[in-house]
C-alpha positions, 0 to 999 in steps of 0.5 A, spaced: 077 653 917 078 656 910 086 653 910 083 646 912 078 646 907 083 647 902 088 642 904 082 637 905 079 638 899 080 632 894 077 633 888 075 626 883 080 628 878 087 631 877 084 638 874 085 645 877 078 647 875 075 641 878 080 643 885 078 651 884 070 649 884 070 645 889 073 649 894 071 656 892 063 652 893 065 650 900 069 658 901 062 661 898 056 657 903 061 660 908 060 666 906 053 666 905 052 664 912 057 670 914 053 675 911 047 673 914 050 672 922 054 680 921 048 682 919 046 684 926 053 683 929 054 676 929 047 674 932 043 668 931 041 668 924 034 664 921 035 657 918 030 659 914 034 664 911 041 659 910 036 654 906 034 660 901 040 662 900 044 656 898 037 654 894 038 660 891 046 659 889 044 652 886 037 653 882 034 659 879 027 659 879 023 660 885 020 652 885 026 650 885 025 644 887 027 645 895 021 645 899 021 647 906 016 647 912 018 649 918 016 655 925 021 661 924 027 658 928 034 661 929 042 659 930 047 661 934 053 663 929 057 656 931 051 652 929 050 656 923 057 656 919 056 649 921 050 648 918 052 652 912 057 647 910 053 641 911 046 643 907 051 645 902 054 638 901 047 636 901 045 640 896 051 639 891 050 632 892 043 632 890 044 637 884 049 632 882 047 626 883 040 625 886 033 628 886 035 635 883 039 631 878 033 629 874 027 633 876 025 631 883 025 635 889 028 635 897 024 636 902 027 640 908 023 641 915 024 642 922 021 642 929 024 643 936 022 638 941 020 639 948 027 640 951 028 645 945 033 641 941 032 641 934 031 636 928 033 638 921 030 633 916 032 633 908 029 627 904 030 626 896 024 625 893 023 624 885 031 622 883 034 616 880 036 610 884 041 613 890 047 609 891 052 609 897 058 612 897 064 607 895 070 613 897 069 617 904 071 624 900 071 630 905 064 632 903 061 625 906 065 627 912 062 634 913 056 631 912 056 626 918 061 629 922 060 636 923 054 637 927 056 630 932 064 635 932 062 641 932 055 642 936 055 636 939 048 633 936 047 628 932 048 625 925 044 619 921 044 619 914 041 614 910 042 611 903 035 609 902 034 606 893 028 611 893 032 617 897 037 620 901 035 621 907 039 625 913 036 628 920 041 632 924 040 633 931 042 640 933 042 641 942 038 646 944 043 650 947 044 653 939 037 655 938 033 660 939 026 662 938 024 668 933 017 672 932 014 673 925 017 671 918 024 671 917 027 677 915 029 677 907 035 677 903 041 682 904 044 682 897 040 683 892 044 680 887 047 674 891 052 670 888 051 664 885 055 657 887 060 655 883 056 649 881 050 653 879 049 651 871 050 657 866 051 659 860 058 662 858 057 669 858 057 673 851 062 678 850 057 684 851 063 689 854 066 689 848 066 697 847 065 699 854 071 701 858 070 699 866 071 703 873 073 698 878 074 701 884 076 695 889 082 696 895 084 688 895 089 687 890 087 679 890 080 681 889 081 686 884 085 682 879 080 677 879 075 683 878 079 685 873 079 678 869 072 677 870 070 685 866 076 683 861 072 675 860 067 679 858 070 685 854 071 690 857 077 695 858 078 695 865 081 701 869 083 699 877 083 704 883 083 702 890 082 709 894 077 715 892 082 720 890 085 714 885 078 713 882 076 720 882 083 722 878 082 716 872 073 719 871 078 726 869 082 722 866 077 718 862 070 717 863 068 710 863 063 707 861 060 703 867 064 702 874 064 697 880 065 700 887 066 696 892 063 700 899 068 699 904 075 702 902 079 702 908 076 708 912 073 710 907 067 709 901 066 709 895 060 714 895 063 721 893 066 716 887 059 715 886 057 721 886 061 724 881 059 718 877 051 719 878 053 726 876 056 724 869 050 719 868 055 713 869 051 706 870 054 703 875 054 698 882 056 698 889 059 690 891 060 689 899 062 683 903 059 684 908 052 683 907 049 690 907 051 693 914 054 699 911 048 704 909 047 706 902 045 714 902 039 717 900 041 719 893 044 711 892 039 707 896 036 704 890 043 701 887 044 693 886 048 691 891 052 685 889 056 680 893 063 679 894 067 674 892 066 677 884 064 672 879 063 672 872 055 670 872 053 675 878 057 680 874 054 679 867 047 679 869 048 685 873 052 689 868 048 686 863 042 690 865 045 696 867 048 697 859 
């Protein structure tokens, strides 16, 4: 799936930076979907929960312009990255183009009918004049192919002048019900989309040398570029005994440690941290599955892939 949605991916302009944002969007609604169906071992998760989190990953404040109405209802896995993919085509559109471009808003809604299938609405309200789409790009086709495709439901997207609207049809088969309120957030620091609108963040790392402690040389050389955009010097270990013998040899500052370390984790890291009055944060990709200690329970947890603007406000707190 990710291969194809970087082969598929045609930004409208030559600029690598406009190919990465593209691409790493589409990558992160994948991965905020996968945190919340491995949270209970690819279980059916919440739609209420999919919806929160990719709002969240466009818009900061809690009225943030997505409002949603609906009884507690789950997907099954297949449903759900479906899904993922497809409320974030919707939204980045809107944030680009439509009602959240210009102050307006998007109403979300569900309900089941009687034979247990499912109807999803989304409606722009609020926001300029919509025109349709004069190019069929990829992200047109997610919208209108990939629930008809992959659960075999239906599509019907109207460009209405006064709003996009988009009902989606998902069979009963990839439903189900749940009691009570749909469970919280996993991450306590979730990472926002690549479209999401930010400032720079300011160098505030300058006199700070970093841990980072992260198995995945791919990732940890963008873990590093990210702590060295900020101005820190960065020391990498990716085992505990690699960690443990760079804090002898010089006690950082502050320090990042993924969670999962192979078969091993990074709680005896920090410990020794804890122990030294290091400020630091744990990182997982995998929602919150792993059980943080006792001593450790209180920490921010942040959620991988790394990005510049999770980690400066993360970091930026704890110095």
């Amino acid at each position: 799936m990710i291969r194809g949605l970087i082969r598929q991916a045609k930004p409208s302009s030559d600029r690598i930076e406009d190919f990465v944002t593209l691409v790493d969007g589409r990558i992160h609604a994948l991965a905020r979907a996968h945190n919340q169906i491995t949270d209970d071992h690819w279980s059916p998760a919440p739609i209420r929960a999919l919806i929160d989190a990719e709002a969240q990953a466009f818009l900061d404040a809690s009225d943030n312009g997505v409002h949603v109405t609906g009884e507690p209802v789950m997907l099954n896995p297949q449903a759900y990255s479906t899904m993922a993919l497809v409320v974030h085509e919707l939204v980045t559109n809107s944030t680009k183009y439509g009602s959240l471009s210009a102050g307006g808003h998007v109403d979300v809604s569900w309900t089941r009918k009687k034979g247990g299938d499912l109807t999803f609405n989304g409606r722009e309200r609020g926001g300029p004049p919509v025109e349709p789409p004069t190019r069929k790009r990829f992200g047109t086709t997610i919208i209108n192919r990939s629930v008809p495709y992959d659960l075999g439901g239906r599509a019907d997207i109207d460009y209405s002048p006064d709003g996009v609207k988009a009902t989606f049809l998902i069979p009963a088969r990839h439903v189900s019900d749940t009691a009570g309120p749909p469970p919280p957030m996993s991450i306590k620091c979730p990472r926002h989309s690549s479209t999401h609108p930010s400032n720079a963040p300011p160098k505030f790392l300058t006199s700070h040398k970093a841990l980072l402690v992260e198995d995945s040389l791919i990732i940890a050389l963008d873990a590093e570029d990210i702590l060295g955009r900020l101005g820190a010097e960065v020391m990498t270990a990716s085992t505990v005994e690699g960690a443990l013998d760079l804090i002898d040899e010089t006690t950082p500052t502050i320090a990042v440690l993924d969670i999962n370390l192979g078969d091993q984790t990074s709680f005896t890291v920090a410990d020794q941290l804890a122990k030294l009055g290091v400020p630091f944060l744990f990182a997982t990709g995998y929602g919150e599955q792993a059980e943080l200690p006792d001593e450790h329970r209180h920490r921010t947890v942040i959620q991988k892939p790394y990005s510049i603007e999770g980690i400066a406000r993360v970091l930026e707190e704890l110095v």
